[in-house]
N, C-alpha and C positions, 0 to 999 in steps of 0.2 A: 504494500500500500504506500510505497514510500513517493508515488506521485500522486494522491490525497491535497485536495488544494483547498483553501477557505474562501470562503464568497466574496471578503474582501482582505485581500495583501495589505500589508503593515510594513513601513517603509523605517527603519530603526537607524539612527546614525551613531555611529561609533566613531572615537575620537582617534584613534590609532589604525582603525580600518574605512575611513569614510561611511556612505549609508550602503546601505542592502535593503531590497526589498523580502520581505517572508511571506511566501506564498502558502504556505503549508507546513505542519508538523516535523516533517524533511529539514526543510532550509530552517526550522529555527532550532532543530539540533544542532544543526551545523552550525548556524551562529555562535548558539550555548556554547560549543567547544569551542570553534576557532577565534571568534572575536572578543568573546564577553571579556569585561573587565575584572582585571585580578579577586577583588573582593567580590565573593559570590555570597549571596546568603540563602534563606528559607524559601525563597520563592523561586532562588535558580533552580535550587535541588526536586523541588516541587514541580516548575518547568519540563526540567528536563525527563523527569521521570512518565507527566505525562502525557509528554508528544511523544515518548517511544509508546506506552500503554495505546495512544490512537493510532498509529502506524500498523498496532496489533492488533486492533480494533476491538479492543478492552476499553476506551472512553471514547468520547467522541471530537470530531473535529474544532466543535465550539470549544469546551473543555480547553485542552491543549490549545487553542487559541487565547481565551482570555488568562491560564495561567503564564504565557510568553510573555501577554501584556505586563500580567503583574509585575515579572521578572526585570523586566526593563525600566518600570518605575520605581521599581524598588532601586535599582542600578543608577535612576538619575541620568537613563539614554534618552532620546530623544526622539519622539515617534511624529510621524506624518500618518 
């Protein structure tokens, strides 16, 4: 399911990687990993746990959607 896409993509700017768009579950694990900012806390771990669980299709795409948001406000990124 790893091309599972959400209705609407979230455009994230990171300071060390410029922005990315997050289409899906997918790209915001990948975010998680490659870009996120050193200090991770409850809501990365949270995140990340359950965009792999929708990929599995154990939660749903909303789900792992608004937990990424969380993720990133908690982090103080920057979303469009």
């Amino acid at each position: 399911m790893a091309n599972e896409k959400w209705n609407d993509p979230i455009r994230v700017g990171f300071e060390t990687a410029g922005a990315h768009t997050v289409s899906g579950p997918f790209d915001a694990l990948k975010c998680l990993s490659d870009f996120w900012p050193s200090v991770r806390g409850l809501r990365y771990l949270k995140a990340r746990s359950t965009c792999r669980a929708a990929l599995d299709g154990r939660k749903t795409l909303e789900e792992a959607r608004a937990e990424f948001v969380a993720a990133a406000e908690e982090a103080k990124l920057s979303l469009h």
